[in-house]
C-alpha positions as CSV (number, residue, x, y, z in Angstrom):
1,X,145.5,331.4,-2.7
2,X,143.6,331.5,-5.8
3,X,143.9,331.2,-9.7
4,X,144.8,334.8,-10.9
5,X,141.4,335.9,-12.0
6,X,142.4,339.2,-11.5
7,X,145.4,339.4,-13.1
8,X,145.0,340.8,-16.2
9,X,147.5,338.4,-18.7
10,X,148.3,336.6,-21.8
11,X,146.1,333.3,-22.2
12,X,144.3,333.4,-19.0
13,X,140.4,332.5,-19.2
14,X,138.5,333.6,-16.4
15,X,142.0,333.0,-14.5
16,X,142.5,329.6,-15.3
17,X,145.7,328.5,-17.2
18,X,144.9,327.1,-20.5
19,X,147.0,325.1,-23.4
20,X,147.9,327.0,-26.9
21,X,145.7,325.7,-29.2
22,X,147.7,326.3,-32.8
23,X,144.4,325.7,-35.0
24,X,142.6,328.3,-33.2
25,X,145.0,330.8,-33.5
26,X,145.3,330.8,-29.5
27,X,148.0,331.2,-27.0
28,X,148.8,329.2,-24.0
29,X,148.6,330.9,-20.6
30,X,151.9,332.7,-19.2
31,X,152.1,332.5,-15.9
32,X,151.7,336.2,-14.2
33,X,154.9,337.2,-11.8
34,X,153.2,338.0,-9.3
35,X,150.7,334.9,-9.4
36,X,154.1,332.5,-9.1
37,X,155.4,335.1,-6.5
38,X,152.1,334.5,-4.5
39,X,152.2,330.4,-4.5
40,X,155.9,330.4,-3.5
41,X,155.4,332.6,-0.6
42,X,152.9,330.3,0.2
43,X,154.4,327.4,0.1
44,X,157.9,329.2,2.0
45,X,154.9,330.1,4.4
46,X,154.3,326.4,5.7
47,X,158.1,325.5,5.2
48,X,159.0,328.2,7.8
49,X,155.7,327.4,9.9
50,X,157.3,324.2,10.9
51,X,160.9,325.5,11.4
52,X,162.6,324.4,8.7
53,X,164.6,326.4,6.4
54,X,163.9,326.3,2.5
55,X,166.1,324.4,0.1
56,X,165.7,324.9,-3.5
57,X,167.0,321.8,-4.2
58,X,164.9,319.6,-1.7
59,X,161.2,318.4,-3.4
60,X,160.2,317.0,-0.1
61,X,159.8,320.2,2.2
62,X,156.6,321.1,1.7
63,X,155.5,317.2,3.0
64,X,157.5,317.7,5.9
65,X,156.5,320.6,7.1
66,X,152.7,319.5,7.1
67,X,154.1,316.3,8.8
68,X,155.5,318.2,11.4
69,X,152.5,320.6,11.9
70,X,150.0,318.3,12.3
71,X,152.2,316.5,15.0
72,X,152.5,319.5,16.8
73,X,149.0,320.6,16.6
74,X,147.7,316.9,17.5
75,X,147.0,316.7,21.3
76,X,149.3,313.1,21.0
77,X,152.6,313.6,18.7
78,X,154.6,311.6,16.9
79,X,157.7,311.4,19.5
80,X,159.3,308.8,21.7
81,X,161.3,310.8,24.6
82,X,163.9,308.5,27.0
83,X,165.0,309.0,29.9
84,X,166.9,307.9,32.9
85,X,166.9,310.6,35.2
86,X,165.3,313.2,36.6
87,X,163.7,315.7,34.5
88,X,161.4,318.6,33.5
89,X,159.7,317.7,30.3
90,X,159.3,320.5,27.7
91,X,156.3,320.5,25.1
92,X,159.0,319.5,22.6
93,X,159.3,316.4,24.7
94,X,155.8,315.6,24.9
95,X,154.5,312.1,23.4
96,X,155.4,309.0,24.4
97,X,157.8,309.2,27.2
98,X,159.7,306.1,28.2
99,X,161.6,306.1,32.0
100,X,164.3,304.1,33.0
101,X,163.9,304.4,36.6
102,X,167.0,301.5,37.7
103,X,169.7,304.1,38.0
104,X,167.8,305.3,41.5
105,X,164.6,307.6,42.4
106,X,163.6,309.5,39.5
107,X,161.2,312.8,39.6
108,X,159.7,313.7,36.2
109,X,158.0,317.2,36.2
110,X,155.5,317.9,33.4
111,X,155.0,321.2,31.5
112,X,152.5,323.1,33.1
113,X,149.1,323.1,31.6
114,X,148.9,326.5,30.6
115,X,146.9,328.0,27.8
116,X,150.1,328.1,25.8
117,X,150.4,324.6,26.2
118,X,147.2,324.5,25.0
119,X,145.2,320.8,24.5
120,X,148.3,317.9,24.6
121,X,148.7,314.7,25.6
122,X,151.9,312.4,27.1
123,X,152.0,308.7,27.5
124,X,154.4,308.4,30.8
125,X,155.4,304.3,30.6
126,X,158.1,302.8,33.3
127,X,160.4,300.4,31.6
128,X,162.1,299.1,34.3
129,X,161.3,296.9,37.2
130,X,163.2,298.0,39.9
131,X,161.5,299.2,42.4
132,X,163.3,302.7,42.6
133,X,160.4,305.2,43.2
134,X,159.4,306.8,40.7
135,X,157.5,310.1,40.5
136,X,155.4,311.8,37.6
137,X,154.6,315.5,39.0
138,X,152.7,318.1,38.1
139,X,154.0,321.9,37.9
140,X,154.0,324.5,40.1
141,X,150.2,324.9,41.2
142,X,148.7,322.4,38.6
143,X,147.0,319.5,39.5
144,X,146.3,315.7,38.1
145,X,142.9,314.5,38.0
146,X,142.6,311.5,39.6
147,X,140.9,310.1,42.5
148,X,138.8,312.7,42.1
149,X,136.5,311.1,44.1
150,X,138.5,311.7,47.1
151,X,139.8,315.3,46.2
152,X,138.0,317.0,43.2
153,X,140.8,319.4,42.4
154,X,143.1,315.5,42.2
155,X,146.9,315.0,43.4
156,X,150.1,317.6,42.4
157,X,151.9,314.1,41.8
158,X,151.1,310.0,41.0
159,X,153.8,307.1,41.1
160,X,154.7,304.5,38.3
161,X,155.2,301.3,40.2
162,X,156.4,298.3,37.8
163,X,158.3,297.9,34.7
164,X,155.6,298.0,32.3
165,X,152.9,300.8,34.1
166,X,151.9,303.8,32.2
167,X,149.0,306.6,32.6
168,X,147.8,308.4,29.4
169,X,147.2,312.3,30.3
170,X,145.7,315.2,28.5
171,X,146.3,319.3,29.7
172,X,143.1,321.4,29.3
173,X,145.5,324.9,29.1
174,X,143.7,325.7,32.5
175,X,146.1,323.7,35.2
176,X,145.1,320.7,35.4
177,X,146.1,316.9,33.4
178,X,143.3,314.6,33.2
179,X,143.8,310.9,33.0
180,X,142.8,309.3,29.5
181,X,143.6,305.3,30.2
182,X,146.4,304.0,32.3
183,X,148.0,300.9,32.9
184,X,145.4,299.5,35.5
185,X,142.5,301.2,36.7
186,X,141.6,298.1,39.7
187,X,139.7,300.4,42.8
188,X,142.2,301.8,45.1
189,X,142.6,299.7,48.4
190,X,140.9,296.5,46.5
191,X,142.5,293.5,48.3
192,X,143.0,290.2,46.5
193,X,145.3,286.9,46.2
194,X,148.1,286.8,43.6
195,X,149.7,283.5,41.8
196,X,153.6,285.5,42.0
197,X,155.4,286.7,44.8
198,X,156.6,289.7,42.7
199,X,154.9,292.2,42.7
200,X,152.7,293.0,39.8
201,X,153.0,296.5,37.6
202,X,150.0,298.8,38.1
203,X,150.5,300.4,41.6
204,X,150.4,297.2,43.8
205,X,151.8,296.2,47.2
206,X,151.7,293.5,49.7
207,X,148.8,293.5,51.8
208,X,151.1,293.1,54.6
209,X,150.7,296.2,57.1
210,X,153.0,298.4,56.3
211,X,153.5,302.2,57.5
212,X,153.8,304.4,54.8
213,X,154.4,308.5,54.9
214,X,151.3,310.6,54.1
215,X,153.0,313.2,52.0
216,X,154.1,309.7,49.4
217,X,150.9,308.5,49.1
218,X,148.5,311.6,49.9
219,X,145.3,309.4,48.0
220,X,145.8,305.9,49.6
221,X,146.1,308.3,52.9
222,X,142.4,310.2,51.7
223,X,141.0,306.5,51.3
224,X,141.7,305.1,54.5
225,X,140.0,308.7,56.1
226,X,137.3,308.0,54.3
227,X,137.1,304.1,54.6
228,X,135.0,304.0,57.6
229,X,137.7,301.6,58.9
230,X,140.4,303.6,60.2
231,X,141.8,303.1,63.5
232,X,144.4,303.7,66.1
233,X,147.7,302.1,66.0
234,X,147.2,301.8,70.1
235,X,144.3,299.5,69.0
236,X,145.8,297.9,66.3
237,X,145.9,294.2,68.3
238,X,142.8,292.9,67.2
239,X,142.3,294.7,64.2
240,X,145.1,294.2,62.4
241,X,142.6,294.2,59.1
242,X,141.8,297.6,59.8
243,X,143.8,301.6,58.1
244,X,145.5,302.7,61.4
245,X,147.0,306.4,62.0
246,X,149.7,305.6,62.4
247,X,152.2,307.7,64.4
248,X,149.2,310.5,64.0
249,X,151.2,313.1,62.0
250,X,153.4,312.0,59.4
251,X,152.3,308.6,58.7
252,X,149.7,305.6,58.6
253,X,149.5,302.1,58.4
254,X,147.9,299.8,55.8
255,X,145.8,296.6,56.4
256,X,147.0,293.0,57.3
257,X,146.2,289.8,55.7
258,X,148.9,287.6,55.9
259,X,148.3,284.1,57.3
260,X,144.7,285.1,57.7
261,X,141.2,283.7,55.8
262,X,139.2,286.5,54.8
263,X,135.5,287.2,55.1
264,X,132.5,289.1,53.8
265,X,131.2,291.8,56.4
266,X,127.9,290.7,58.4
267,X,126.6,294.4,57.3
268,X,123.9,293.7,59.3
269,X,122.3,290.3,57.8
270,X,122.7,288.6,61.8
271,X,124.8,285.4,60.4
272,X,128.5,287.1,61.8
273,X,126.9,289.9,64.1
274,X,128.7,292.7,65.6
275,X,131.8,292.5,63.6
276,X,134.1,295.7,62.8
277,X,135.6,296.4,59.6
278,X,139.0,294.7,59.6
279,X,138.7,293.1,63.3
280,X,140.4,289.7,64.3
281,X,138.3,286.6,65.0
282,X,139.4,283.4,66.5
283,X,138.6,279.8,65.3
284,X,135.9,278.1,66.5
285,X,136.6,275.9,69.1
286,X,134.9,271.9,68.3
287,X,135.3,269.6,70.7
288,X,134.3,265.5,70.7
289,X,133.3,263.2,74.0
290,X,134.3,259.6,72.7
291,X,134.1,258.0,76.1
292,X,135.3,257.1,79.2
293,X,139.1,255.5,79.0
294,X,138.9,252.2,78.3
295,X,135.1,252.4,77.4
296,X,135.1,252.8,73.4
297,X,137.9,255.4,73.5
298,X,139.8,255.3,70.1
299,X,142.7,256.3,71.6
300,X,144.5,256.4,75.0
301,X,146.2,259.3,74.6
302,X,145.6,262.7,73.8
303,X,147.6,263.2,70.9
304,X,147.0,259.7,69.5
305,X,143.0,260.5,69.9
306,X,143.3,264.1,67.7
307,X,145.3,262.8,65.4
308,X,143.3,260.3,64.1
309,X,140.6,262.4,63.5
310,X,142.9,264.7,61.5
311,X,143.1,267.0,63.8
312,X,146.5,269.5,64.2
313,X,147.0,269.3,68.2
314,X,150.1,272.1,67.6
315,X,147.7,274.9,66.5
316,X,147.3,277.9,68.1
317,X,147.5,276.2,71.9
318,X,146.3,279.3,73.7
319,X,142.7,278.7,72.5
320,X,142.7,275.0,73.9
321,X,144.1,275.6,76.6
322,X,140.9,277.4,77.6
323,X,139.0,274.4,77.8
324,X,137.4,273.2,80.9
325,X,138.9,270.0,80.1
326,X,141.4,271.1,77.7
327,X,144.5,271.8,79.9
328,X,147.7,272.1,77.6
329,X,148.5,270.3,74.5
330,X,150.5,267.7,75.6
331,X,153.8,265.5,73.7
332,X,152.6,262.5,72.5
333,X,152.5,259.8,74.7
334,X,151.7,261.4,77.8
335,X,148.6,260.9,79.9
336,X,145.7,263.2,79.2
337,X,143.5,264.7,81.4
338,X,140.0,263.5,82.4
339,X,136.8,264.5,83.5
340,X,135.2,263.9,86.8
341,X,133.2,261.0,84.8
342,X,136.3,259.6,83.3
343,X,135.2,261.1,80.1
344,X,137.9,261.7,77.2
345,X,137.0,264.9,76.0
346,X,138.9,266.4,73.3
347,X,139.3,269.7,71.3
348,X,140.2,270.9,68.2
349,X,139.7,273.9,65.4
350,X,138.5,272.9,62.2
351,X,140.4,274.2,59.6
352,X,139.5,273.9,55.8
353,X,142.0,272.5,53.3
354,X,143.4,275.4,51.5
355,X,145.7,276.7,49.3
356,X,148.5,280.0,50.1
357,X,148.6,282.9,47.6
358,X,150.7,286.1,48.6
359,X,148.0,289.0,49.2
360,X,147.7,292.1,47.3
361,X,146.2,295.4,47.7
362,X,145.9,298.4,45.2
363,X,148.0,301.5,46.2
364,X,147.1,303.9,43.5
């Protein structure tokens, strides 16, 4: 588009339209055919660019049609997309995509990221909270970036676990969607305590030993591989804190916590030495002389003796019942058992006063 420069006509100066001016003698510019010709076949040019069809009567196409071009050419466009099923998404489709996942499992297969595609972006964000699995996956051959640290070519698939998760991704036109932001990005396999027993959005479970299938969580299965902390499920009874193998084909177990203090790794400082990863360790066992019976004793019997230290004489038995002078924890009111020096020697496991939050681990 230009002014008609070369368009030899009536009033034109150096191609530029100009008024009559009636003192001068001059005429005002006419407007050559094929100059007007030219700018509407421009315009119709951008009106059919964005697939609409010209109206003579509408003023508002041409402002349209740029809306709708830049959208399409901007990797994010203007375009919310729901759903509550199943689905392949076309580039049409592409924006902000909001899943209703509470009818049952849902799949959701993404364009592939082929030069065609070119540079675009989705927003996939779960809506609901039920707990119905729900997949975003990648197609055919193509590949999401993430966890790259434990595959560099990333995952053919990732979950959306909680009403309220979302991940951001970008195609590069060369097979692969890259993560821009998500939801949460908390490290994979990070343990913690929560202040809910429901489970929070973001790719969280309970850090409660459960066996999970490889082929539904192919990363989580990469981290506990590369953990340095994966065991057995034959030796699973005394490190219950540990990945285990699970059934050794199909599927693997994740760490337990529950009911158990947790502590940092001795990693070679000598305080907690030769601990595993994720191994079990017993209280420590205390244990008090007060006397012989009758000789200062604060109490006569056994549980009437614990007790008023604060001890709890019900916990975990098997451990006192070790004791040289330990014998079984008896009912109240029964006779306790001395030493050859008529020594009351009790036994007990210090315990800190504490608080119970559900445990939590990161899944993806």
């Amino acid at each position: 588009m230009d002014y008609p420069k070369s368009v030899p006509s009536v009033g034109l100066v150096d191609g530029r339209f100009v008024d009559e001016n009636p003192v001068a003698g001059t005429p005002g510019s006419l407007i050559p055919a094929v100059w007007g010709n030219s700018v509407t076949q421009e315009i119709l040019n951008v009106i059919g660019g964005a697939g609409m069809t010209a109206n003579e009567v509408d003023t508002g196409q041409l402002f349209k049609a740029i809306q709708s071009i830049i959208g399409a050419a901007s990797p994010m466009r203007s375009v919310v997309t729901r759903l509550a099923a199943s689905k392949a998404l076309i580039d049409q489709e592409l924006g902000l995509v909001l899943i209703d996942g509470s009818p049952g499992a849902t799949t959701i297969t993404l364009p592939g990221a082929t030069v065609g595609l070119g540079v675009r972006d989705v927003i996939v964000r779960r809506v609901d909270n039920s707990g119905n699995r729900m997949v975003v996956q990648a197609s055919g051959t193509d590949r999401i970036r993430f966890h790259t640290h434990l595959s560099a070519s990333g995952y053919p698939f990732l979950v959306l676990m909680g009403g309220g998760d979302w991940w951001h991704l970008r195609s590069d036109g060369a097979g692969s969607w890259w993560p821009v932001g998500r939801f949460d990005n908390t490290p994979l396999g990070r343990p913690f305590f929560e202040t809910t027993t429901l489970l929070s959005p973001g790719g969280y479970g309970a850090l409660n030993g459960t066996v999970m299938k490889r082929v539904e969580w192919p990363w989580l299965w990469d981290h506990a591989q590369l953990s340095g902390m994966l065991g057995t499920e034959a030796a699973r009874a005394g490190n219950e804190g540990k990945w285990t193998s699970g059934d050794g084909a199909a599927t693997f177990r994740g760490p337990e916590g529950r009911g158990e203090f947790l502590r940092v790794l001795d990693e070679g400082r000598g305080v907690d030495a030769a601990r595993a990863m994720g191994s079990f360790q017993g209280g420590s066992i205390h244990s008090y002389a007060q006397g012989a019976n009758g000789s200062g004793a604060v109490g006569a019997y056994w549980s009437d003796s614990l007790t008023g230290f604060g001890a709890e004489t019900r916990e975990e038995p098997q451990y006192v019942s070790g004791l040289l002078n330990g014998g079984p924890i008896f009912p109240a009111n029964t006779t306790y058992q001395r030493d050859a020096a008529n020594t009351l020697l009790l036994a007990f496991k210090s315990r800190p006063r504490n608080i119970a939050y559900p445990g939590r681990i990161k899944l993806i």
